[in-house]
C-alpha positions in Angstrom: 0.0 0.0 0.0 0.9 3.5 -0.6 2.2 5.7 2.3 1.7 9.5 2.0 5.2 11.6 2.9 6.0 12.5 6.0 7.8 15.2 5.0 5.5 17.9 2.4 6.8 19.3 -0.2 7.9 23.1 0.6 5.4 25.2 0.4 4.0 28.3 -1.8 4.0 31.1 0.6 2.1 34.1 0.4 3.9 37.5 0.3 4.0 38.2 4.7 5.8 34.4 4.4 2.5 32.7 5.8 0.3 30.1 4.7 -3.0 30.2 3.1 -5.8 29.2 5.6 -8.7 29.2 2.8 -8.0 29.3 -0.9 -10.5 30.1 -3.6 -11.0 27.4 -6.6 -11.7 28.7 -10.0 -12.8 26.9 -13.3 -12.3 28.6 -16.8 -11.7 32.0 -17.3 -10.9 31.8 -21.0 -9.2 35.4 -20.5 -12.6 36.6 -20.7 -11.9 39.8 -18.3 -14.7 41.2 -16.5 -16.1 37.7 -15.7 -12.3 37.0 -14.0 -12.2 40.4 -12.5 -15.6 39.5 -11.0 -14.3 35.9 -10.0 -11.5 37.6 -8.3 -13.7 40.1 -6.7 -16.0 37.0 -5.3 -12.7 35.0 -4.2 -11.5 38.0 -2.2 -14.8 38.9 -0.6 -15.6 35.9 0.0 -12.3 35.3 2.6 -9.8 33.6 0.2 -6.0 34.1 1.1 -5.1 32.7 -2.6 -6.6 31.2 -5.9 -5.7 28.6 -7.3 -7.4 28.0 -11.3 -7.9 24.8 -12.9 -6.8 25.7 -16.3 -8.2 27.5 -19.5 -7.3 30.9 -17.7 -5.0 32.9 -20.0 -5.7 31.9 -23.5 -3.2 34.6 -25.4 -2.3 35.7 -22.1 -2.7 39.2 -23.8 -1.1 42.5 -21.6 -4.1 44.0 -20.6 -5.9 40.7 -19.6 -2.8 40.2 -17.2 -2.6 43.8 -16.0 -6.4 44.1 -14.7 -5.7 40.5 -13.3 -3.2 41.6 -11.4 -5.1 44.7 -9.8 -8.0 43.2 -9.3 -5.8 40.6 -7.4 -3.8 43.2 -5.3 -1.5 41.3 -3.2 -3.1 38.0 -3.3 -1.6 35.8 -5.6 -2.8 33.3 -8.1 -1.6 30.2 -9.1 -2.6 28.3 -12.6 -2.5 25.6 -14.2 -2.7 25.3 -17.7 -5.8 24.3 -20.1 -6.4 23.2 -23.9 -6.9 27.0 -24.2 -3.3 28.5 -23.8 -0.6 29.6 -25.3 2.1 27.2 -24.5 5.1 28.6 -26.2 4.2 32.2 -24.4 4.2 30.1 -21.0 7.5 28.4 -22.1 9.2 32.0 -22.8 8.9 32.6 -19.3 11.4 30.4 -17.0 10.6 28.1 -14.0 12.3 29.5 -10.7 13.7 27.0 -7.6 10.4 27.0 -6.1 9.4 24.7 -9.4 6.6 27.4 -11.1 6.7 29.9 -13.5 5.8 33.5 -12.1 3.8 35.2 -15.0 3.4 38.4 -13.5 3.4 40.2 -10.2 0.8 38.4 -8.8 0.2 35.4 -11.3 2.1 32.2 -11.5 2.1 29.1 -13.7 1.9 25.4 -12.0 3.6 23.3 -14.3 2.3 19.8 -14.9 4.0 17.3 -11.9 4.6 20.2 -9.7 3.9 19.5 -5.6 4.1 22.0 -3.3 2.0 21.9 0.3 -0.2 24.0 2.7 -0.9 23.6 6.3 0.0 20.0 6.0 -1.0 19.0 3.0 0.4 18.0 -0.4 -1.3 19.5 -3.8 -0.3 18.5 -7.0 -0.6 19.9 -10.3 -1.9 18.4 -13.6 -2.8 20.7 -16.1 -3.6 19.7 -19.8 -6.6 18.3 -21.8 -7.7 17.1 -25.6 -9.6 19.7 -27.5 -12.5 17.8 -29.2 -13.5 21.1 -31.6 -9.6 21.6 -32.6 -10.6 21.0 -36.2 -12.5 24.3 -35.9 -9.3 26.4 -34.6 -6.1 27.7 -35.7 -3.0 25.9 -34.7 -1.1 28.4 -33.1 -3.5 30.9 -32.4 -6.6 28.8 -30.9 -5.0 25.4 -30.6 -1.6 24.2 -29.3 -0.3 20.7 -29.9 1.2 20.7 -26.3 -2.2 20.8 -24.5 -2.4 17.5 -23.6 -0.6 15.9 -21.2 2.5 12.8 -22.0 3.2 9.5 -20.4 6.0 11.2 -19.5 3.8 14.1 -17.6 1.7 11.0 -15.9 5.3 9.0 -14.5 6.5 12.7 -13.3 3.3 13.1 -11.6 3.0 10.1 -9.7 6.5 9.3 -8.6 6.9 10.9 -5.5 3.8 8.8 -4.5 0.6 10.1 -2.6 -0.7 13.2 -2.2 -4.2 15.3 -0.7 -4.8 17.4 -3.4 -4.9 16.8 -7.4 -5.4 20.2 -9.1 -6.6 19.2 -12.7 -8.1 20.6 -16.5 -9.1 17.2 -17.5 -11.1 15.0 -15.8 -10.1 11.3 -14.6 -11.8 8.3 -16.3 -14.3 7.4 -14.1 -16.1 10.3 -13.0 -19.8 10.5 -14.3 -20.1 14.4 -15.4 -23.4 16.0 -16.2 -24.7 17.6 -19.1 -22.1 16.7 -21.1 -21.7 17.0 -25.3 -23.6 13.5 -26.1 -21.5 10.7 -27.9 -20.8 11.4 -31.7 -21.1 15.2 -30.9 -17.7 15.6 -32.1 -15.0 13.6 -34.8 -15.0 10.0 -33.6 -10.9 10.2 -33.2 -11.0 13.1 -31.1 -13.5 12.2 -29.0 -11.9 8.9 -28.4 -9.0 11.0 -27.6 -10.1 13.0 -25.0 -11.5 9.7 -23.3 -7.6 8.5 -23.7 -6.4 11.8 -22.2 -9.2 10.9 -19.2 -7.4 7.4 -18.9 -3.5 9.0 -18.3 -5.5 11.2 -15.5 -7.0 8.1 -13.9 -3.4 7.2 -14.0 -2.3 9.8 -11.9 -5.0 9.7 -9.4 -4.3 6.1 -9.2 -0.6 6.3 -8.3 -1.3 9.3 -5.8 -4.3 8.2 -4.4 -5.8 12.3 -3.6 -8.5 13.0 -1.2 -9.7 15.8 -2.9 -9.6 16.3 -6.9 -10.8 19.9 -8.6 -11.0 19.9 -12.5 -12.3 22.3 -14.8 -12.6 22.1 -18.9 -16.6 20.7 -18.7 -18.1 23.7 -18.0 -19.9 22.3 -15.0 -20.3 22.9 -11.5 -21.1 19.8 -9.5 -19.6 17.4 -6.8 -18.8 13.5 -7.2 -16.3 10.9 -5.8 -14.1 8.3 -7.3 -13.5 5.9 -4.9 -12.4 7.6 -1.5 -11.5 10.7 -3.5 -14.1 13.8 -3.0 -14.0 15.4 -6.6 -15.3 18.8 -7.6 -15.7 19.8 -10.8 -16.2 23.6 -11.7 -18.3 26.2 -13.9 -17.1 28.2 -16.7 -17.6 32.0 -17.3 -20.8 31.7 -18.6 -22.3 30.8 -15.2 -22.6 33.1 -12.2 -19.0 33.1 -10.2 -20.1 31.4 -7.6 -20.3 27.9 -10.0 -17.2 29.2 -11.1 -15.6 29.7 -7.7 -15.3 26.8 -4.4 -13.8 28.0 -1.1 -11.4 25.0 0.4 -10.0 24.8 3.6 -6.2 24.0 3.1 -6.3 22.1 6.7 -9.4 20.2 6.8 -9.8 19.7 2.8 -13.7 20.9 3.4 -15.4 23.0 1.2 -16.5 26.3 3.2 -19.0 28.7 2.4 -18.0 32.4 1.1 -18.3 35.2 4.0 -19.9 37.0 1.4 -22.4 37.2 -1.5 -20.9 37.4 -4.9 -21.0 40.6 -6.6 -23.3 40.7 -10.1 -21.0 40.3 -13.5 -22.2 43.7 -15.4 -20.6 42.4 -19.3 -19.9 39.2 -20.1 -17.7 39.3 -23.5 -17.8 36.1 -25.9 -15.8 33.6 -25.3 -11.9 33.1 -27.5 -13.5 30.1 -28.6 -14.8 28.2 -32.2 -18.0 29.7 -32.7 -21.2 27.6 -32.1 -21.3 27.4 -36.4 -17.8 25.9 -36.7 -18.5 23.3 -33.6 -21.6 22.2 -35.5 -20.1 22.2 -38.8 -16.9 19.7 -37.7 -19.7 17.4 -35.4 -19.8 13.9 -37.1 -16.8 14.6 -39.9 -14.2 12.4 -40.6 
């Protein structure tokens, strides 16, 4: 049987050297910025010391999406990891530091796939990555990167320091019944079997690290589940109100805790960086 370490990794400190007590969960943003400006405002208000967002956050990672980020974050930082959605050779021009992540901007940093790190006890890992089913309707380079899935190398990185409390994922593992999903033969028959092998290398990973909670974005969907003794949440994207987008966790206890406060209204919504509704349908049942 698997033994969790003794010994955390080291952890991801906040900027007075502490440790956050609550942290704020965050599904896709799509760089969609008044919806994440909202989010943020929700996360703070609602007591979080840090967020930490399961992927699809940045898309171009565009200046001015960053900069209002960053003052709507103030000193509280945020920690990502990546999506299908992202520009993955603008994440690679920025370098890794000896903590293991990849600081973005003053207060945003990228978790890069197999990285641990702990708070108040407790081991999180980080596995971004997912298929995108609708590729054929993007633009490699511009709305689709080859590198958004995640390698068998990714999965034997992930899972060989052994157990953790925490798996911090885009993708969801095999396994896990999600609502409201795209039915079967919604998509190209080789990319949606794709995306159910990408599931399978997640399963993977939660096998060999056995987590007790798991967070995933990428569905869209806000809902709870378990697989096996493993809680798993999965969140909204920025088409719902932030607080399916948003979950409060306690970094001790691993419990989902209620905001201290109501989560203020989203005034614009702007369309999302994704293949329009026309070019999904168009590509749906193709070879």
């Amino acid at each position: 049987m698997n033994e969790r370490l003794e010994t955390p990794p080291p952890a991801l400190r906040l900027p007075d050297g502490t440790e956050p007590t609550t942290v704020a969960l965050a599904g896709d943003w799509h760089a969609n910025t008044p919806y994440a400006v909202a989010s943020i405002a929700h996360a703070l208000s609602g007591g979080a010391e840090a967020i930490v967002h399961l992927g699809d956050f940045g898309f171009r990672f565009e200046s001015d999406f960053l900069a209002a980020v960053d003052r709507a974050l103030g000193d509280v930082p945020l920690f990502f990891i990546d999506g299908n959605h992202e520009s993955f050779p603008w994440l690679a021009s920025h370098p890794i530091d000896d903590r293991g992540v990849r600081p973005i901007s003053r207060s945003v940093t990228h978790l890069p796939r197999g990285v641990r790190w702990s708070w108040r006890g407790r081991t999180w890992l980080a596995l971004g990555g997912a298929h995108s089913v609708d590729r054929r309707a993007r633009e490699r380079g511009e709305a689709w990167w080859p590198e958004e899935a995640i390698t068998v190398d990714d999965v034997e990185r992930a899972v060989a320091a052994g157990p953790v409390d925490v798996l911090v994922c885009h993708d969801v593992p095999a396994g896990v019944p999600v609502p409201h999903v795209y039915p079967e033969g919604t998509f190209p028959a080789d990319d949606e079997a794709a995306g159910e092998a990408h599931r399978d290398l997640v399963r993977a990973v939660v096998d060999g690290t056995w987590p007790r909670f798991i967070a995933h974005g990428h569905f869209h969907r806000h809902y709870r589940s378990t697989l096996g003794a493993a809680r798993v949440l999965g969140l909204a994207h920025d088409r719902h109100e932030p607080n399916e987008n948003v979950a409060f966790l306690d970094t001790a206890t691993l419990a989902l805790v209620p905001p201290s406060a109501d989560p203020p209204p989203i005034e614009n919504r702007l369309a999302l960086p994704h293949a329009s509704a026309a070019k999904v349908r168009s590509i749906a049942n193709t070879d």
